[in-house]
Structure formats: C-alpha cells, structure tokens
C-alpha positions in Angstrom: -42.5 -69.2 -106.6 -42.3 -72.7 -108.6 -39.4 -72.8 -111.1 -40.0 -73.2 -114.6 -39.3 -75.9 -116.2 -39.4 -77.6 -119.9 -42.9 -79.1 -121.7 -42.6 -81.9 -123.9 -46.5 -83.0 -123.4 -49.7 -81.9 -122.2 -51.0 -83.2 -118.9 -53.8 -83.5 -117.3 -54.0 -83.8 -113.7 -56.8 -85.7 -112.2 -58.4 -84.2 -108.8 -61.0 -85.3 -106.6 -62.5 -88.1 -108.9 -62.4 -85.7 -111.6 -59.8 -84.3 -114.4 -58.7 -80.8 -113.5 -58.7 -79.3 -116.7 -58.0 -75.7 -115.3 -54.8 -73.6 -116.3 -53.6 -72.6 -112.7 -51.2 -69.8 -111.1 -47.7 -70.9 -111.4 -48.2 -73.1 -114.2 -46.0 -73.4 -117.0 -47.1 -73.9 -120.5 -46.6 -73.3 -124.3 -49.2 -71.2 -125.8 -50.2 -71.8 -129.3 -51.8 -69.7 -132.0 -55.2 -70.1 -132.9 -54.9 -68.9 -136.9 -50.9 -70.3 -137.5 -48.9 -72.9 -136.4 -46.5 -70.9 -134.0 -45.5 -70.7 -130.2 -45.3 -67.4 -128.3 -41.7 -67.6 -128.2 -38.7 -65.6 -126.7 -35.9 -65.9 -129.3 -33.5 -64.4 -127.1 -32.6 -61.7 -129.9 -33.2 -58.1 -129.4 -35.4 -55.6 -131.9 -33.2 -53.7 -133.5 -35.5 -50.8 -133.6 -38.1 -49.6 -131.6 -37.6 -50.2 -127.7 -34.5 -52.3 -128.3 -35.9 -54.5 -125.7 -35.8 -58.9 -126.3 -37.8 -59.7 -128.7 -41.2 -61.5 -128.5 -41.7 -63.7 -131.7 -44.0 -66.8 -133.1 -41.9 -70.0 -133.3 -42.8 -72.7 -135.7 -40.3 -75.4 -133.9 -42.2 -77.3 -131.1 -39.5 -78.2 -129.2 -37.7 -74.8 -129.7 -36.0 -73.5 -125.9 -37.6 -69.7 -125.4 -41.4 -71.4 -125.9 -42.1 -71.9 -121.9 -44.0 -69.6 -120.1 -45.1 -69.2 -116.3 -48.3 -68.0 -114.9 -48.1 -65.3 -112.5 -49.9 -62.8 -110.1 -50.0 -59.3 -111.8 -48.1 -56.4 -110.5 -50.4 -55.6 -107.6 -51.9 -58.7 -106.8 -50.3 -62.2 -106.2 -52.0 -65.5 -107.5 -52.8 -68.0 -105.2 -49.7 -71.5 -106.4 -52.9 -73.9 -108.2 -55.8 -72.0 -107.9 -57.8 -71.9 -111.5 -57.0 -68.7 -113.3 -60.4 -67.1 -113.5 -61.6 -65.2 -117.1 -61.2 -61.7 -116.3 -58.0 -62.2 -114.1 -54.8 -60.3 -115.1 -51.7 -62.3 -115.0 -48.1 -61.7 -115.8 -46.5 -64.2 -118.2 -43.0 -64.9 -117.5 -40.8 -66.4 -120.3 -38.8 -69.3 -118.5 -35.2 -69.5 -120.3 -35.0 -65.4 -120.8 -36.5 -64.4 -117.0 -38.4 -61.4 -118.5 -42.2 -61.1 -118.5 -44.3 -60.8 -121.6 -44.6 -56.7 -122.0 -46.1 -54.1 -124.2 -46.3 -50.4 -124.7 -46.5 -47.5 -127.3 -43.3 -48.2 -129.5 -44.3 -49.6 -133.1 -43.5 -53.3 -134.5 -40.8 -53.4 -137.3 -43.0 -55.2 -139.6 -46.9 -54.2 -139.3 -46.1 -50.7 -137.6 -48.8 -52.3 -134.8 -48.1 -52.1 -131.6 -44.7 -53.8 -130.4 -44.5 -56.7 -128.2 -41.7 -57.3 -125.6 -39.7 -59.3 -123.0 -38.9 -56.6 -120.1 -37.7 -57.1 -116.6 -35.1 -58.6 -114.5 -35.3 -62.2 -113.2 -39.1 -61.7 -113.4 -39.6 -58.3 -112.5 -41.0 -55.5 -113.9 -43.9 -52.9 -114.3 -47.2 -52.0 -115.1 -46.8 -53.0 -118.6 -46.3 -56.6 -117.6 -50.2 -56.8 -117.1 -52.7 -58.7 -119.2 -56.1 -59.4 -118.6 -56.8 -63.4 -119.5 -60.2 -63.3 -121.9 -62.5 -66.3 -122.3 -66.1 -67.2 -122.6 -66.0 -69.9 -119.3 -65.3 -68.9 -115.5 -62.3 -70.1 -115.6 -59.4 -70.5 -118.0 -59.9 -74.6 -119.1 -56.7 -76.2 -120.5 -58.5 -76.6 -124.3 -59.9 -73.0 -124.5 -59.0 -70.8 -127.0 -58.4 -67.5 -125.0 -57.3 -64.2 -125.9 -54.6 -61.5 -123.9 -55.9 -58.2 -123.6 -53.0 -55.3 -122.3 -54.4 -53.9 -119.7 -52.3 -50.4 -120.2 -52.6 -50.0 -124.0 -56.1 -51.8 -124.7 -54.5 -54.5 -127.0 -54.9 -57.9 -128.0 -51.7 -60.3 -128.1 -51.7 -61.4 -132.0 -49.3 -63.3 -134.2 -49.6 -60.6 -137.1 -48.8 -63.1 -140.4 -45.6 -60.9 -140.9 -42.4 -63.3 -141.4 -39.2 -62.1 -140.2 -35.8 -62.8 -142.2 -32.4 -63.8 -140.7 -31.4 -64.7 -137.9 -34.9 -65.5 -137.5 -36.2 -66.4 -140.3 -39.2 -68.5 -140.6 -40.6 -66.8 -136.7 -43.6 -64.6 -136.7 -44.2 -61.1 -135.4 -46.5 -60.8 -132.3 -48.4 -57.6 -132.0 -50.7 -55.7 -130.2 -53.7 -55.2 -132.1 -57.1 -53.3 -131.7 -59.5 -56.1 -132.4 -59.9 -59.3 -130.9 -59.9 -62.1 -133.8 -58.6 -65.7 -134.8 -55.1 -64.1 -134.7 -55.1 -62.9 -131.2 -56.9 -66.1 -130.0 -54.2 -68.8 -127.9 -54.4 -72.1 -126.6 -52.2 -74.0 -123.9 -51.1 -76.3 -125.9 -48.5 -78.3 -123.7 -48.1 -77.4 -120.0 -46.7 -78.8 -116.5 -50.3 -77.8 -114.7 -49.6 -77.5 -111.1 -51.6 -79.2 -108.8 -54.1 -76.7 -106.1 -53.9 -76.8 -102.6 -54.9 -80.3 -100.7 -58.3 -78.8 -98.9 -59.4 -77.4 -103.0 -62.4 -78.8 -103.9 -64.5 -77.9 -106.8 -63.7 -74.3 -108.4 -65.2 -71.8 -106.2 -68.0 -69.7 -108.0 -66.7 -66.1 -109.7 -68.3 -63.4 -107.7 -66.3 -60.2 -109.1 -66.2 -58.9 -112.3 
C-alpha cells in the first residue's frame, strides 16, 4: 500500500498523450465541500458523547494536518494501486495523520442529532462500517466532479450539516450522515497526489457491472 503523504496543490498527471483526470485507488487527496468552505478533516479530538470514537469534522484551514485522505479497496475487495475509481465502487477512506478510516454507524451527532460520523480502526483497519459507495453521474470518479458518499451499512450520505462546533474546535463543522443526497453531501477532490496506473493502462476500460 502507498503511504500517505501531504497536498499542498492539485495535480494532474498526464497519460498517454492525454491528462488523466481520474481519482485512482491509493490516491491521496483533500475533499472539499460542495455548499461551505471546509475540508473533511480529522481533528484528532474525540466526541465526547456518542461512540467516543475520533472525531470526523469540517475544517475551514487549507493547510490544516488531519485534511489528507487515502483511497482504498473496501473491506472485501482490494483496489487495483491507479486504476480509475469507477461511480458505483465502494472505497474505504483512510485519514492519513490519525490511521483510522472514515466510519459511520447508528450513534447520533452531538449537534443535529443525525447520524454520527467517525474515525475507527487501527493503522487502517477496520470493519464493515468503513464502507462507502463513491456516487457520481460519469463512469468514473473525474478529479473536478462533485461526488457524493453513500454508507453502504446505514443508507447515508456524508454531509457537512452547517452546525458549528465551540472550543477546542471552534470554527470546524459537523459531518453527518444524512437521508437525502443534496448540495451538503456533495464533495470534490480539491487537492490530491493522483497516483499514476499501471505502465500497460491504456484508456479507462468500459464499466460492465453495476
């Protein structure tokens, strides 16, 4: 597995006489909100009610450590290192400086009462709840695309819910699970170190499964 390392800029790798502009497994980017100005961020701090597991916030710092994310298989099925995430494909998201994968389950947010958003897992493992289906309206997840996160266990969308929180992380958003997809659940890879496919990839190969 690639380590993760720190954005400071979007690239955009060119391939084959062409610009791959394809989010691919093993990547590592910074997803931004769609409706505010914040960063999927892992502030390191955990909920105080709840689960009690690390927190999962909005950042409004750029440059903020907790912000990086890696692209990974899901808990049954590994992603092939550079291969074009496909919409539809369930991933894990793995937050680089905490080692703990983006998670969700039944426990209620502090602020919205929605559904609560976590960081679970050892050095990048976990469970079931780890699992989120990637939702856009191309074959394949493009760099510029707004796409959403559906849970695959609880039938939610990832959301930044407008809900501020006060000290010691004041200023950060609350990320939820929500019923409905909408501008709020809708994220966009922002900056990212895109990693490159295999040598012998040519053009993305055409989705045959749903």
């Amino acid at each position: 597995m690639q380590k993760c390392v720190l954005i400071f800029s979007t690239a955009k790798i060119p391939l084959h006489g062409y610009v791959n502009s394809y989010v691919s497994c093993g990547s590592v980017v910074k997803l931004v909100n769609s409706k505010f100005p914040v960063r999927l961020h892992g502030p390191g701090i955990p909920y105080g009610a709840g689960s009690q597991q690390q927190s999962v916030t909005g950042s409004p710092n750029q440059i903020e450590p907790g912000s990086n994310w890696q692209i990974k298989g899901n808990t049954t099925k590994f992603c092939s290192r550079g291969f074009p995430i496909m919409c539809g494909q369930v991933i894990r998201l793995e937050n680089c400086e905490l080692k703990k994968n983006l998670h969700s389950h039944d426990f209620r947010s502090m602020l919205s009462n929605s559904q609560e958003v976590s960081l679970y897992g050892d050095d990048g493992d976990g469970d079931a709840g780890d699992d989120w289906k990637v939702v856009c309206s191309d074959e394949f997840w493009r760099i510029d695309d707004d796409v959403s996160f559906f849970h695959v266990g609880t039938k939610k969308y990832l959301e930044a819910s407008g809900h501020q929180y006060p000290q010691p992380i004041d200023g950060h958003m609350e990320i939820i699970g929500a019923k409905m997809i909408s501008q709020r659940s809708k994220w966009k890879a922002s900056e990212g170190a895109f990693v490159h496919p295999p040598e012998n990839w040519g053009a993305p190969p055409k989705h045959t499964e749903l």
